[in-house]
C-alpha positions as CSV (number, residue, x, y, z in Angstrom):
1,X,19.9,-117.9,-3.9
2,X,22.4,-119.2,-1.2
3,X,21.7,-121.8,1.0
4,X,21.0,-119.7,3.7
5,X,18.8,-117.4,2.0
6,X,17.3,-120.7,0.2
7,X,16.9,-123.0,2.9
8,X,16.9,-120.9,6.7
9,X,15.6,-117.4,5.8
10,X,11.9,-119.3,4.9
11,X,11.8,-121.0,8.2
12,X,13.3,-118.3,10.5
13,X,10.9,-115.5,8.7
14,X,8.0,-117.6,9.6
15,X,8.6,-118.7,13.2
16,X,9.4,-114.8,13.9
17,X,6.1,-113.6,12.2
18,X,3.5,-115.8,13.5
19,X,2.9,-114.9,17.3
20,X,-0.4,-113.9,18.6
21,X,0.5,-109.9,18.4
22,X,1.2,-110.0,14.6
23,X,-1.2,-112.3,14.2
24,X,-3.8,-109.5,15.2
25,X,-2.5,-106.8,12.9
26,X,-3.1,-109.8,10.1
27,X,-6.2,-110.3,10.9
28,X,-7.2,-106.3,10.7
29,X,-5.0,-105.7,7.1
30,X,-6.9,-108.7,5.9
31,X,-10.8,-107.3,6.5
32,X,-9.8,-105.2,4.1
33,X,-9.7,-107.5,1.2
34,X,-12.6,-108.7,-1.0
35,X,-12.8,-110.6,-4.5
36,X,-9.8,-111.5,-6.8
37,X,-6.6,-111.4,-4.1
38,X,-3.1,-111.2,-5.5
39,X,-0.7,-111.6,-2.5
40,X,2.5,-110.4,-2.4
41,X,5.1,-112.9,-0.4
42,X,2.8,-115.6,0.2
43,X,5.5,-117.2,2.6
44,X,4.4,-119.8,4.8
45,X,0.5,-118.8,4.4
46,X,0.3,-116.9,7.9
47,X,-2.6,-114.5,6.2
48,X,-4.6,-117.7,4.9
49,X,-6.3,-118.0,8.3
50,X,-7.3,-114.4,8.5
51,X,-8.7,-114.1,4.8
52,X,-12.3,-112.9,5.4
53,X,-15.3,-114.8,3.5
54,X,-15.3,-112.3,1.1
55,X,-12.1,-113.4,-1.0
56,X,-13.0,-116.0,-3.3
57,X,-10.0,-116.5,-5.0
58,X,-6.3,-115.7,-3.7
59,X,-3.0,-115.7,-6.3
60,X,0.1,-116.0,-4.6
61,X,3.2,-114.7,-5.5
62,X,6.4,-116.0,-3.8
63,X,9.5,-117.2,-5.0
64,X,11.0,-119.6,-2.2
65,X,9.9,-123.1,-2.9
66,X,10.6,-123.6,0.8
67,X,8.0,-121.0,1.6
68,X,5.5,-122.6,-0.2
69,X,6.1,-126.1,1.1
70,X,5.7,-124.7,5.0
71,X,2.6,-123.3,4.0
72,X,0.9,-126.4,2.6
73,X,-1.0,-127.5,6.1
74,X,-2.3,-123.8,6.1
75,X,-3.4,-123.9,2.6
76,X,-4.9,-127.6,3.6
77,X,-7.3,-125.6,6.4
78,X,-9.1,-123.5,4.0
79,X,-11.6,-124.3,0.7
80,X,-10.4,-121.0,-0.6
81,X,-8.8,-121.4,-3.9
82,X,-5.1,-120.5,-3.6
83,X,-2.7,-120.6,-6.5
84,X,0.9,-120.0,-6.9
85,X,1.0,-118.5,-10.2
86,X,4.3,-115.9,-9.7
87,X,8.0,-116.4,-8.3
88,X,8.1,-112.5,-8.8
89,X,6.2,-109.5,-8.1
90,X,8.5,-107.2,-9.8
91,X,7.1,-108.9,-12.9
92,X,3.6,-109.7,-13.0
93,X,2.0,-112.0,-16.2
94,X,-1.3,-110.5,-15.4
95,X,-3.5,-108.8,-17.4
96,X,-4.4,-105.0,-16.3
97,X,-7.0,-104.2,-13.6
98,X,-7.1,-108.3,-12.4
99,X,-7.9,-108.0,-8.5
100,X,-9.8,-106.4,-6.6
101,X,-6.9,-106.4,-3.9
102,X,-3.3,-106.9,-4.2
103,X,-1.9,-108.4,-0.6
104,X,1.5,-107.4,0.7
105,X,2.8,-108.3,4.4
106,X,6.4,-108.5,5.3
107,X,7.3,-108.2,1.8
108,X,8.4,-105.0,0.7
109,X,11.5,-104.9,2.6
110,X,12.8,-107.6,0.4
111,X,11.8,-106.5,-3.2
112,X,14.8,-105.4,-4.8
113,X,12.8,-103.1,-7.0
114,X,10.2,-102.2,-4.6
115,X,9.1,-99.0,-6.7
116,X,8.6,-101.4,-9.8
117,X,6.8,-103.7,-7.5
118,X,4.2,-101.3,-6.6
119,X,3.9,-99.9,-9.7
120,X,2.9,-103.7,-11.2
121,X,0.3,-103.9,-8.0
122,X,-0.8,-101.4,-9.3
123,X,-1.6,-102.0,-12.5
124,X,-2.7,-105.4,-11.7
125,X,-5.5,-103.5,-9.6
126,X,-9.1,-102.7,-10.4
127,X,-9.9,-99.1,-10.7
128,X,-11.6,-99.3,-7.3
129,X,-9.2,-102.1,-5.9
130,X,-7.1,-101.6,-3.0
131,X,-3.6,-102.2,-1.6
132,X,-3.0,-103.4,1.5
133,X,0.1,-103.4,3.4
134,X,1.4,-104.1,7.0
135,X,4.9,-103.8,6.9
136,X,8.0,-103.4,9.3
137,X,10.0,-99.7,7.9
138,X,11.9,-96.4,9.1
139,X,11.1,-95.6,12.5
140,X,10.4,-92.2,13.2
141,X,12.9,-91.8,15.9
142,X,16.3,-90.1,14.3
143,X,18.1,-92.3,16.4
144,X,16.4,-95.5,16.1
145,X,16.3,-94.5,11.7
146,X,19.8,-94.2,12.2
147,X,20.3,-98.0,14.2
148,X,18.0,-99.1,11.4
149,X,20.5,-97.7,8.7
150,X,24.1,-98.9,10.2
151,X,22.1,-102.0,10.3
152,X,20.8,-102.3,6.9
153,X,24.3,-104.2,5.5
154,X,24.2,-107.0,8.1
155,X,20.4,-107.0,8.1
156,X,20.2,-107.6,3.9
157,X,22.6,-110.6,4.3
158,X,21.2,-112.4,7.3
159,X,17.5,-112.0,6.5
160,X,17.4,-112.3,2.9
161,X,17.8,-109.2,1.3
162,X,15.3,-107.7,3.7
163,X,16.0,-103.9,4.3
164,X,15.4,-102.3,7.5
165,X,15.5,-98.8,6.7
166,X,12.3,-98.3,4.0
167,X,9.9,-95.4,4.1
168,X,7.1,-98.0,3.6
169,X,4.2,-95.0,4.0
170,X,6.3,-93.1,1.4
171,X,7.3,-95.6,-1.1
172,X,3.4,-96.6,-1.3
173,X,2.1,-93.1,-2.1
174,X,4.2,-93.3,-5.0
175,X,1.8,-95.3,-6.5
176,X,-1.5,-94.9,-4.1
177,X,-3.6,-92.5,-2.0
178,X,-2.3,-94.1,1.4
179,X,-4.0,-94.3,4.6
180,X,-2.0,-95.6,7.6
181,X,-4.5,-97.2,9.9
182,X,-1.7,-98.1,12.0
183,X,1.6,-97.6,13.2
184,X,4.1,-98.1,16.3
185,X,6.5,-100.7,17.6
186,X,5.8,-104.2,18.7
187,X,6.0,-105.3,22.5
188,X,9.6,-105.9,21.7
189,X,10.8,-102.7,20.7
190,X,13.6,-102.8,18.4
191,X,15.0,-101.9,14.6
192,X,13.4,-104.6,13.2
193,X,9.5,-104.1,14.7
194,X,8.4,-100.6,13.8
195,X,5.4,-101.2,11.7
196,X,2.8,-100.0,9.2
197,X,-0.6,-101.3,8.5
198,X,-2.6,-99.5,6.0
199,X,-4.4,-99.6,2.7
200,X,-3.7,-97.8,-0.9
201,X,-6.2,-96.7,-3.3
202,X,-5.5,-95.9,-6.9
């Protein structure tokens, strides 16, 4: 990666994503999770506070060694066991139906293969594990969809390869029996805050 992508993207995505108002939505995608946790996009380890006392074990998967370094005092607050086995969740060395939860917040608007992605949570999963998502994606506005498009270019190179314009809900139930538990703009309405919080069954 470049040296913005290397170096900035990690620091500006976790300044932006760690206010009180995201926080909350964290904190209600993460009561969802029990067990064996694989998360997707560990970043600076903004969930690690909100993991409830049922996870006993959390994986991470996340490929900017910046990331990980920011998220060391937050890893340093918890006993939980979290290891970063994966710098890619396109490709997962896991063995079939490992977690009982697969994690995935602010991440799947950066995948490049965000179908392959989904399919490995997938297989990764337990037959009654669960995927949980809360995501930023396609408005449902025409106009605001279409901002969110002409955007797209400029948003991929300044934020990392992150993609404005995903059907989040959509690309899930490719893979999962989706429930959206939530959905809407932040406070600060704008391309980049329509969001999706929800989990997927297999």
């Amino acid at each position: 990666m470049g040296l913005w992508a290397d170096q900035v993207v990690p620091r500006l995505a976790d300044a932006a994503l760690k206010g009180k108002e995201v926080g909350e939505l964290r904190g209600l995608a993460c009561a969802q999770l029990t067990g064996r946790v694989l998360e997707l996009g560990f970043g600076g380890g903004l969930n690690v506070r909100w993991y409830p006392p049922e996870v006993t074990e959390v994986v991470a998967v996340e490929p900017s060694d910046v990331g990980w370094s920011i998220s060391t005092k937050r890893r340093g607050r918890t006993e939980l066991p979290i290891l970063r086995h994966h710098l890619d969740g396109q490709r997962l060395a896991e063995p079939d139906r490992a977690y009982d939860a697969v994690l995935s917040t602010f991440t799947l608007c950066t995948i490049p293969d965000v179908r392959l992605a989904l399919q490995e949570a997938r297989r990764v999963l337990k037959d009654d594990g669960v995927f949980v998502f809360l995501e930023h994606g396609l408005a449902p506005s025409p106009r605001m969809a279409a901002w969110q498009r002409r955007l797209d270019p400029i948003q991929r190179t300044v934020g990392g390869g992150c993609n404005l314009s995903r059907d989040i809900p959509a690309l899930v139930a490719e893979e999962f029996e989706v429930r959206v538990d939530h959905e809407g703009y932040l406070a600060n309405k704008s391309p980049l805050t329509y969001l999706y919080r929800g989990v997927g069954a297999k």
